[in-house]
N, C-alpha and C positions, 0 to 999 in steps of 0.2 A: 248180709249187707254190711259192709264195712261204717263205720260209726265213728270215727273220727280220722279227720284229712287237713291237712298242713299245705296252704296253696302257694306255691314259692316262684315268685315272678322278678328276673334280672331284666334290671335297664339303666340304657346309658342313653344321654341328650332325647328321651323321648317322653312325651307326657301322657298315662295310662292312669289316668282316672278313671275312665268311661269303661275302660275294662275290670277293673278292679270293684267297679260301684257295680257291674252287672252280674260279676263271682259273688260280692255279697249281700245282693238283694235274693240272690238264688240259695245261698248258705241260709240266712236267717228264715229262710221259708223251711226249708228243711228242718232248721232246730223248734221251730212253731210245730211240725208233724212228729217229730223224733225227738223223745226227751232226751236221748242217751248218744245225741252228737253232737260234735265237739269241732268247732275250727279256729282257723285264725288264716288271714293274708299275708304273708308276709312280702315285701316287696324292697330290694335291694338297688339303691342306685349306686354303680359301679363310678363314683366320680368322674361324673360327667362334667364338661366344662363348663355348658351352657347353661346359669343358675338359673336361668327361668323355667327350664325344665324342672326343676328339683324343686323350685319355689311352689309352682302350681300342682304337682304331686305331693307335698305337704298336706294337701286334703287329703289325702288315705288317711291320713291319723286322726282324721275324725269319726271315719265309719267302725261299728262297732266290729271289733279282733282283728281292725287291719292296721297297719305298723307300717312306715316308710324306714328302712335305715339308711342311712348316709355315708356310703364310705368313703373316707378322707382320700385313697389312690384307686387310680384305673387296673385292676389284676387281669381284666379279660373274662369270658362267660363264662370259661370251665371253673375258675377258681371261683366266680359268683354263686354256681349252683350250688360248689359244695360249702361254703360259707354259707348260705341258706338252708342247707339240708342238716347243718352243725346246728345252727339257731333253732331250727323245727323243734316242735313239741309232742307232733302226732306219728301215728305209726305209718302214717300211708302219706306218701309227699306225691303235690300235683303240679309238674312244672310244666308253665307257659311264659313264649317269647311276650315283649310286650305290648310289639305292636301287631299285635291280632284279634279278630273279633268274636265272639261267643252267638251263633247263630243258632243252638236250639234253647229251647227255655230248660229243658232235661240235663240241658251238658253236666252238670255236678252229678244228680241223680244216676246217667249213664256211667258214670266210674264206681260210682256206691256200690252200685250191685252186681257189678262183676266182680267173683268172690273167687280166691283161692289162686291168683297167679302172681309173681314177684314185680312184673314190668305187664303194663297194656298201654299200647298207643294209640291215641285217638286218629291221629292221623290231619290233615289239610285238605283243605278247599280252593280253589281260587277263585277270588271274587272278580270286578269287572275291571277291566285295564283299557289302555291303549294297541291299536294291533303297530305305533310304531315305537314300544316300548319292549325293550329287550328282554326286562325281565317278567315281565306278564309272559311276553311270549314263548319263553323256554319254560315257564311255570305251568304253562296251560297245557305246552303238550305234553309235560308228562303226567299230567291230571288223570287221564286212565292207570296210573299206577297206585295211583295214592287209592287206591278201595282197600276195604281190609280182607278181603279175596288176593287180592294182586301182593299185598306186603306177606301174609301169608305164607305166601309160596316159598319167600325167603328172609324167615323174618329179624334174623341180627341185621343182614345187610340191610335191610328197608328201613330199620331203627332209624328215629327223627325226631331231636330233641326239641320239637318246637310245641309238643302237645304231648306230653306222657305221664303216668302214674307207677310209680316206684314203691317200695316197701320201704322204711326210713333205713333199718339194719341193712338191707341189702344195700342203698345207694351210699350208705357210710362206709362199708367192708369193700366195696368197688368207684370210689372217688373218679369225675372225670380226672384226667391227665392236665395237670395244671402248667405243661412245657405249651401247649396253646394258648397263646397268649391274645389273639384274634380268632373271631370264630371263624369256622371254616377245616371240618375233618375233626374236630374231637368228638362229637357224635358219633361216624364213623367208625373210632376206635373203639369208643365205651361199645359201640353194638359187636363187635368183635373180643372186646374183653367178655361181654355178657355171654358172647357163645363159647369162650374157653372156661367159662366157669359151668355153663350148661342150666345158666338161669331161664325159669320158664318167661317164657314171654306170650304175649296177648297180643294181637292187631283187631282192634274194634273201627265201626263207622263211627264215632263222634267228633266230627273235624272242629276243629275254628276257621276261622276265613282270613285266608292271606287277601288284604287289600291296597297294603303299601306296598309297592313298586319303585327301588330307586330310580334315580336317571339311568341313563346309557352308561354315557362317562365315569359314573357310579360304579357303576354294576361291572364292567368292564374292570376295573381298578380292583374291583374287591375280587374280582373272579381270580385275577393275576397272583392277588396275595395268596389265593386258597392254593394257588396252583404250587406258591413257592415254600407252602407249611405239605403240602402234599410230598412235595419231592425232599424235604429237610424228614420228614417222619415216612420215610418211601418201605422201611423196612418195618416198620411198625403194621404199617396199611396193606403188608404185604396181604392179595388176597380179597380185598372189599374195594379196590377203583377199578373199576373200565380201562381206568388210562394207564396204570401200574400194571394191568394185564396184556395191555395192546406194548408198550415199554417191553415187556420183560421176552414178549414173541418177537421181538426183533431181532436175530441172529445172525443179520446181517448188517455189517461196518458200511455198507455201502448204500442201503436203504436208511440206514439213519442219515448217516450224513447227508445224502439226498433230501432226505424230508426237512434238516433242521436246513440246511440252504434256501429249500422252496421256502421258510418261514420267514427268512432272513432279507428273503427277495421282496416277499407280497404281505409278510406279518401287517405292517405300516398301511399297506392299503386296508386289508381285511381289518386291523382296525376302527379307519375311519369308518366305513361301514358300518362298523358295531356299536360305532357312538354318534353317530346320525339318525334321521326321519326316517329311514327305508332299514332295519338292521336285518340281516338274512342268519337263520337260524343253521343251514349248513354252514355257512363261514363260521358262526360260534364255533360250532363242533371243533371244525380244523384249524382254528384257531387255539382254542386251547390245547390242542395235541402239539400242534406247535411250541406252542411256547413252554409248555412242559419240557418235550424232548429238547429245547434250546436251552434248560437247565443242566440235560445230563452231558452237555459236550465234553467236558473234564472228565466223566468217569472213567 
């Protein structure tokens, strides 16, 4: 059973007390049972602008070994973790997003004692949403994926830095990619840096619960960024997107141009779609492949 863990949680404009006070009511029960463990919370807000965020997150500093730091500039998640995992003090780092929720009372204990692998992902759940909410609803149907049978089968690509436990040496010697400046594909990459290194990796059942769901108009917007860090790092990702592999099978000048035209025509409808009451989860698809491939017209 591993015997001391460094829990390292980045956030920006969110306030995550409630998860932080549930890590260490679950921590301090553990050190009651276990003499010989050791933690601390640490929790990084990535200067955020919204100070009341940060104000009422100021209580982490009262529960006992957990720590708020305040950084003065926005660097983005990847540079968060690993400025978190620089500060760590334990041999085994547990990073969680922040706004997620801890649904079993074991979740700390479930990482304890899996013994002897470099990376285990707990993996997600999806908690209860709206059915005219976009991103519930592309969250939910891939919800048959996320079992730790199904990551498994392939488990760099399944890597998801939203729930995972690290060895501190390993995540120091393999730092995410700090050229991601917005989230969205540096996971992605670190799960493909970890299979060129040929680190072991775990996929266990202990989820947390995705429960926040942006808007449409949100979720739409943030999809586009990911779409436009995917195509800027296309040669990096080479090998882990769907869409980089559907891209790379087009060998014909004429089916592209064709497609990025059909996007150029209907993009703007299938939009509104996607940020309306009714959003249809086919138009996501072809939408995004769109707007992708309306990146690569110049190449």
């Amino acid at each position: 059973m591993k015997c001391e863990l460094s829990i390292l949680i980045p956030v920006y404009n969110t306030v995550c007390t409630s998860i932080v006070d549930v890590l260490s009511q679950q921590c301090r029960k553990l050190t009651d049972e276990f003499d010989n463990f050791c933690y601390e919370i640490l929790v990084a807000d990535d200067g955020s602008p919204q100070q009341s965020c940060i104000e009422a997150n100021r209580a982490i500093n009262k529960l006992p070994h957990c720590h708020l730091i305040e950084k003065k500039e926005n660097t983005g998640s990847a540079a968060t973790r690993n400025f978190l995992a620089q500060k760590s003090h334990y041999q085994w780092l547990l990073f969680l997003d922040c706004d997620m929720d801890i649904i079993s009372p074991n979740f700390i204990v479930n990482y304890l004692k899996h013994d002897g692998t470099g990376i285990i992902n707990g993996g997600i759940r999806i908690g209860q949403g709206s059915s005219s909410n976009l991103r519930y609803l592309y969250e939910k149907q891939a919800e048959p994926m996320h079992t730790a049978e199904k990551r498994m089968q392939r488990p760099y690509h399944h890597f998801r830095s939203t729930n995972f436990v690290i060895e501190r040496q390993l995540m120091l010697s393999c730092p995410f990619d700090e050229r991601f400046k917005k989230s969205g594909y540096e996971d992605v990459l670190f799960g493909k840096q970890l299979k060129q290194r040929h680190a072991p990796i775990a996929h266990i059942d202990n989820p947390t619960l995705m429960t926040d769901f942006e808007t449409n108009p949100d979720y739409v917007t943030k999809t586009e960024r990911s779409l436009r860090t995917l195509y800027q790092f296309r040669n990096e990702l080479h090998g882990f997107s769907r869409i980089l592999t559907f891209d790379k099978g087009i060998h014909s000048d004429i089916i592209r141009h064709t497609l990025i035209l059909c996007y150029k025509l209907f993009g703007k409808f299938v939009r509104r779609n996607l940020c309306g009451h009714h959003p249809n989860l086919r138009f996501f698809d072809i939408y995004r492949l769109g707007y992708y491939l309306s990146l690569t017209k110049n190449d």
